[in-house]
N, C-alpha and C positions, 0 to 999 in steps of 0.2 A: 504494500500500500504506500504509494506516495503521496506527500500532502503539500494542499495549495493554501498559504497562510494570505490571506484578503486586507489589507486596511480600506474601508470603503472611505475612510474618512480621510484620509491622508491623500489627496488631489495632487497627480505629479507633474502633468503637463496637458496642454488641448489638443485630440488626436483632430489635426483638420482633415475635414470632410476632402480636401483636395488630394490627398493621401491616394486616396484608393482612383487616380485618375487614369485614364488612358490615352492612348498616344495611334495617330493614323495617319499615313505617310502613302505617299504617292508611288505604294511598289506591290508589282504586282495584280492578284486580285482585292488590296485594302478597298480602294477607293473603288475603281471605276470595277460593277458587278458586286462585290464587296457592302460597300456602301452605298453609290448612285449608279442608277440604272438610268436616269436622266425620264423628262416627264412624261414621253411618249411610251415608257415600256408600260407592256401588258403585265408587271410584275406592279401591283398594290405601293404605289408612292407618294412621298408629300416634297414637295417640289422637287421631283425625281430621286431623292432619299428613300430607300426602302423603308416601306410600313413596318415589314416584322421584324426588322432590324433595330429602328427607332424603339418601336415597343419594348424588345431584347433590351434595352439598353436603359431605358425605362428603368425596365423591374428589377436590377441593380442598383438604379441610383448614381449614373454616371453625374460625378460634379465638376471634371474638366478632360477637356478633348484639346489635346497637343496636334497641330498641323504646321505645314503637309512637309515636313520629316523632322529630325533624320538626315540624313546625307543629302537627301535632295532639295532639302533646304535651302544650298549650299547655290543652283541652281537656278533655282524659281525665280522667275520675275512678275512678278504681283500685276502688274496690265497686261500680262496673257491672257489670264483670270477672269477679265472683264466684262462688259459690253455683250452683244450678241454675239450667243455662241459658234455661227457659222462666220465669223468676221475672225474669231482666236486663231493665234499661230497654232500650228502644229510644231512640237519641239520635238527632237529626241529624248529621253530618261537615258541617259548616259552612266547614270548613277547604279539603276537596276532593270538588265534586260537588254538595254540598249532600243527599247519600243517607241511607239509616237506617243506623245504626249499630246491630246485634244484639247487642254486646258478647259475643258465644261464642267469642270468641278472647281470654282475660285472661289475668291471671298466671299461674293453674297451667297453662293451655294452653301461653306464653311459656315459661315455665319449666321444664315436662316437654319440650319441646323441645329447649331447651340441651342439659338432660341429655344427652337423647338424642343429641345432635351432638358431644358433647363440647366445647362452646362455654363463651366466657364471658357471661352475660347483661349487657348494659349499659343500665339504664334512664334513656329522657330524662325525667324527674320534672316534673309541671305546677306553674310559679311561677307564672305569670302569672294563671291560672285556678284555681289551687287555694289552699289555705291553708298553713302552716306544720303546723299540727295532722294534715293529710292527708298529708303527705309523711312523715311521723315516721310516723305509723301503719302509711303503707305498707312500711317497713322493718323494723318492730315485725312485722306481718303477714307478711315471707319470712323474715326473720331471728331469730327469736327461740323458742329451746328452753326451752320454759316452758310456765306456766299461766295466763298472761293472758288477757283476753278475746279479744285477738285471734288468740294463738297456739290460742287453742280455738278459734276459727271459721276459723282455718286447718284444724285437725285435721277438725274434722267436714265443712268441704267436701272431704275426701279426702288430704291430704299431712299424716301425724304428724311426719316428720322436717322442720326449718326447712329452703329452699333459704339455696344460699352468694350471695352477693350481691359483688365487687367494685365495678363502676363505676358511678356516679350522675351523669348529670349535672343540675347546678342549673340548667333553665330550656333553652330553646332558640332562638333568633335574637332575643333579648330586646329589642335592637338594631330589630327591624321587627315582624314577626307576631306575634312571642310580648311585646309590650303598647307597642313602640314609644317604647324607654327612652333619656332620656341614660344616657353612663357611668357617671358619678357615682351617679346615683340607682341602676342595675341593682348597684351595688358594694354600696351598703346592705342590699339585698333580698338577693343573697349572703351580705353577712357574718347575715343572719338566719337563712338559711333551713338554710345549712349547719350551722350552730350544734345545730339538732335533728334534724341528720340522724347517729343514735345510732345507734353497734355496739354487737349483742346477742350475744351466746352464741360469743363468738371471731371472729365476723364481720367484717371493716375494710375499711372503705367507701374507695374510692379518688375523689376527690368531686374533679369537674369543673366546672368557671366556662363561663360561655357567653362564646366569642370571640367576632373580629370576622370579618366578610363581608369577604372579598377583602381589599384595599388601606384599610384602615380603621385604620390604623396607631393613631389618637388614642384608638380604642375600646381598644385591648387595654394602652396606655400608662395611661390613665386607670383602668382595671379594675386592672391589676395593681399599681399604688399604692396604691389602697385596698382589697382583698381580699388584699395579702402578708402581712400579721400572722395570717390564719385558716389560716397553709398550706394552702393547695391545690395537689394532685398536678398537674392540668391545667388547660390551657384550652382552648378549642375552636377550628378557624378552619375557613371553611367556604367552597370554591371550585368553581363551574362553569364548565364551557369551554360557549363558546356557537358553533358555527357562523361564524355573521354578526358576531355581536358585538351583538346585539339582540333584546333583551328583547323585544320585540313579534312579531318574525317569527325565532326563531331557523334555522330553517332546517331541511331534511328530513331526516332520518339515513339513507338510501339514495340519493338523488340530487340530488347536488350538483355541484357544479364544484371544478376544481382548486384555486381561488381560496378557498373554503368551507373545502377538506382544509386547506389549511396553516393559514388563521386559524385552524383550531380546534387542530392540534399546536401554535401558538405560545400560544393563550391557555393550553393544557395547561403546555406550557412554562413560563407565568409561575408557578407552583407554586414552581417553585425558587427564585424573588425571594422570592416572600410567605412560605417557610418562612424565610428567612434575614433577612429583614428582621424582622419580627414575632418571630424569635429573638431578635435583636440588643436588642430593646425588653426581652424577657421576663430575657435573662439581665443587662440593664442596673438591671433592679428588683429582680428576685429577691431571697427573702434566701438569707445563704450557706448557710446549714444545710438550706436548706428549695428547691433546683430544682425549679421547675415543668415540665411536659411539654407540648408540644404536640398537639394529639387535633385531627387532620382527619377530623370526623367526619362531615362531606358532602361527598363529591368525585364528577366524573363529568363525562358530557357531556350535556345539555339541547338536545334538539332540540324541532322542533314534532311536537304527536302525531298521530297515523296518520288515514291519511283519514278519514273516517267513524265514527271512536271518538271516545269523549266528552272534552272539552278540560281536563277536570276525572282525571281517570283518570294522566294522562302515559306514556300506551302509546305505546311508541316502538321502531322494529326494532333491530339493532344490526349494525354492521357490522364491516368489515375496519380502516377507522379506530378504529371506536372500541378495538379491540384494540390499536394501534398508542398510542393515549392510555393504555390502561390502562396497558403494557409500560412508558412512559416514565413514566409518574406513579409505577408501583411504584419504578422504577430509581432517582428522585429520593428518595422517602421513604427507598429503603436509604441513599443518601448522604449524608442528615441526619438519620440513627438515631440522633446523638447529643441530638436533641431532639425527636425525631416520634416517638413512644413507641406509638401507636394512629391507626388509620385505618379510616373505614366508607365504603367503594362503596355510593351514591344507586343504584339500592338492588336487591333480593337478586332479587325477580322480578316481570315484568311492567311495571316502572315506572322509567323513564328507562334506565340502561343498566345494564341487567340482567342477573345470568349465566345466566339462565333464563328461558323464555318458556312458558308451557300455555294451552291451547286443549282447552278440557273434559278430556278422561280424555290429551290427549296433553300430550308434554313436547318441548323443545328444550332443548340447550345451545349460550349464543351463541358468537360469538368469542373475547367476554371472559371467556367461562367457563374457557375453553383456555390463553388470560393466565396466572388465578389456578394455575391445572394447574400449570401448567409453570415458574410462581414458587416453588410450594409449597416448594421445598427450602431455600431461604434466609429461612426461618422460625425462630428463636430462632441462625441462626447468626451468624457474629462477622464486621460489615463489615472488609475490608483494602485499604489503601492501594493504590490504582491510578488509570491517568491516561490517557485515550483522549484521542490525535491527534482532531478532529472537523471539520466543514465547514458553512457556513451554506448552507443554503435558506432561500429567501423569508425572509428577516428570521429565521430560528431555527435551532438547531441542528438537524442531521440524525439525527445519533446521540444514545443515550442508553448509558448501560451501570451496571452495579453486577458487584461479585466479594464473596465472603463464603468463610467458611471453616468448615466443620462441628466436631464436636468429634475424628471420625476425620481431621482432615488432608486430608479432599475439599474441592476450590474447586470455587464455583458461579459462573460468570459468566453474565450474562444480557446482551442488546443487542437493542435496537429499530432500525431504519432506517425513518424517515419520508419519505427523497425518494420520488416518483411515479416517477423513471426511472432511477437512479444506484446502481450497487452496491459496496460496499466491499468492500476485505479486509484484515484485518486479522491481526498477525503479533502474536502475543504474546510479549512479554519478561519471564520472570517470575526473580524476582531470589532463587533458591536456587538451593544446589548442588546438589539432590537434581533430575534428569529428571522431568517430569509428562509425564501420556498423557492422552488425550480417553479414557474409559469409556464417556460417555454423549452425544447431541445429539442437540435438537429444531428442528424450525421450524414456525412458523404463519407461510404467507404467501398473499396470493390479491390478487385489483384492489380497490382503496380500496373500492368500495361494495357487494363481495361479503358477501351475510349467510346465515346460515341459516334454513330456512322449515322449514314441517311437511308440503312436500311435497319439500325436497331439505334434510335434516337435518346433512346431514356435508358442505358446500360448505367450511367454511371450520374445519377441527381441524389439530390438530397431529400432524406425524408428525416421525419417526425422519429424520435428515436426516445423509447425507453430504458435502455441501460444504464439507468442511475437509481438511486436510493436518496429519497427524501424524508427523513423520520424528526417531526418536531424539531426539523430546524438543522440536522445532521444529515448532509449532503453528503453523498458521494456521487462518483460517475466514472465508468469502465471506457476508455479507450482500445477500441480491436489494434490492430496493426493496420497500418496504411490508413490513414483517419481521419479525419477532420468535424471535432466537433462542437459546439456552440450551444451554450446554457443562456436564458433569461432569468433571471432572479428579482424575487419582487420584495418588502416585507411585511 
């Protein structure tokens, strides 16, 4: 029996709702099939966005949508985007595939989206490929309730009202793809570009610095010395779990071996090093008036893609693992809410591990779609102090957990079980006079490389689960192996 010691009273940081964000980029099937099928398909749309997709996204609780990359960020120029869609240039994606780019998916598409989702839009802005003059504009162009030129060619392409604009980020993996920068030099190019990145009309840009990849401890040291005097809200860092451990053959996301599973929850695992280390840098620079936040704004797991689809696309199935990475990667970002402010899952559909998969007019929801489900409730609530007994597998921990506390006095506890064969139980000690009751419990569990298909859709959801013991106030609750499960508590 292990046990989970509770302080509900003891309030440690606010898990923001942005946390649980996602991220959808111009590769592949994301976008175009993905997500817009444009107004004339015979597939159910709200201004060419899929209906059941919207909806999917919906019953999550999506509260920010990262576009359009990613590396093709790097790219994009914002008045492709625009105007009528048979007048857009056709570009190449040089980035992924090497395909035409139709540019019928731009701002107001991106934009009317949000809306529609009740999302926050967060744009990655082209440094590397663009100008200063083009990024200002394109602010000036969502943002700006007026009679400028461009606030008028906003209008007459269809939107009189400015969209609300929060988060920008300055540039993307500046570091590699987006121009292959030292730190130094990429620090310059920030403090420029942020500089004209102008609020118009009550608008306040919450402007994002480009982190560093993984363990790059020197990028984010170097960065934050020289971009601390322009206050920046954030920075970026950006981690995938591989399989193998190798870039070259990462390995299949349905069949693998035991040896695969754990490498990949222990590289998931190192998440919590790199939030805390790359912490430890940011709050050692910081200035005092001015904390930055930490924005993982690509996480996820990176397999090789599917037999027979294109190596450029990154179609990839998703399985029972990767739920089990999502459940402990969320658990982790709750426990360092005091500086993970924002986080985008690589990415929303079709492309690497996805909550969603479509196949022409049909839809799936993965594993990790069930994840985000079943996390939704520890969204803007308030982390509290708790301390889970744990057990190493394979070189990592087995367990994960986070507890949060709502504004009605509800705990949310959540917990993953990563071992293949080993079930825990867990006895809660929660440090009030007041008795709590279990109200509510989920489980998603099924074998490591069980996935959902479009001819067995519901293999792997969550249901309503009773293997716990609630006696006057003395809670316990069984974790299987391969697990993911989520208690309500009321008193």
């Amino acid at each position: 029996m292990k046990k989970l010691k509770i302080n509900p009273d003891k309030k440690i940081s606010h898990i923001n709702r942005e946390i649980y964000g996602h991220f959808s980029e111009h590769l592949g099937y994301c976008i175009y099939g993905g997500l817009y099928v444009g107004e004339d398909s015979d597939i159910p749309n709200i201004n060419g966005v899929r209906k059941d997709v919207i909806d999917a996204l919906k019953e999550i609780k999506i509260p920010v949508l990262r576009w359009p990359g990613g590396c093709f960020a790097e790219e994009y120029h914002w008045e492709d985007g625009i105007g009528k869609k048979s007048e857009r240039p056709v570009r190449i994606n040089t980035c992924w595939g090497g395909v035409e780019e139709t540019n019928a998916f731009g701002t107001h598409e991106f934009f009317n989206l949000c809306e529609e989702l009740g999302c926050e839009p967060y744009l990655a802005a082209n440094m590397s490929g663009g100008t200063v003059w083009e990024m200002q504009s394109w602010i000036e162009y969502i943002t700006y309730d007026g009679n400028s030129e461009l606030a008028r060619k906003r209008k007459q392409n269809g939107r009189e009202k400015p969209w609300k604009l929060k988060y920008i980020g300055v540039g993307n993996e500046n570091w590699g793809g987006g121009g292959n920068m030292r730190p130094e030099f990429y620090a310059d190019e920030y403090r420029k570009y942020q500089t004209f990145c102008k609020d118009y009309s009550g608008n306040h840009l919450y402007k994002i610095a480009c982190g560093a990849g993984d363990g790059n401890y020197d990028w984010t040291k170097k960065v934050i010395e020289n971009i601390k005097w322009t206050n920046p809200y954030g920075i970026s860092l950006h981690h995938y779990s591989l399989p193998t451990g190798n870039w070259d053959k990462k390995g299949s996301a349905v069949k693998f071996p035991d040896s695969e599973y754990y490498h990949t929850i222990q590289d998931a695992m190192y998440m919590d090093e790199l939030i805390k280390k790359h912490g430890e840098i940011i709050r050692s620079l910081e200035k005092e008036d001015n904390p930055i936040a930490l924005i993982v704004d690509e996480w996820g797991v990176w397999c090789d893609v599917e037999e027979g689809t294109n190596p450029g696309f990154l179609y990839q199935q998703n399985s029972m693992r990767d739920a089990v990475v999502a459940a402990l990667t969320l658990n982790i970002f709750n426990k360092n809410s005091d500086i993970v402010k924002m986080a985008n899952l690589a990415q929303t559909v079709n492309v690497l591990q996805s909550v969603i998969l479509t196949d022409g007019k049909e839809i799936l929801k993965t594993p990790t779609f069930y994840v985000f489900k079943m996390f939704a409730p520890h969204q803007d609530n308030d982390l509290v102090e708790s301390e889970l007994q744990n057990e190493k597998i394979a070189d990592t921990q087995a367990l994960t957990h986070s507890v949060s506390v709502n504004g009605e006095g509800e705990l949310f506890v959540t917990f993953s079980n990563a071992s293949l064969d080993k079930s825990f139980e867990i006895e809660f000690d929660i440090a009030s006079e007041e008795k709590y009751s279990v109200s509510d419990c989920e489980i998603l569990t099924a074998k490591k490389e069980d996935c959902n298909t479009f001819e067995d859709r519901e293999k792997v959801i969550s249901k309503a689960y009773d293997g716990y013991n609630d006696n006057n106030g003395q809670i316990s609750v069984s974790l299987p192996p391969v697990s993911v499960v989520c208690l309500k508590l009321n008193k």
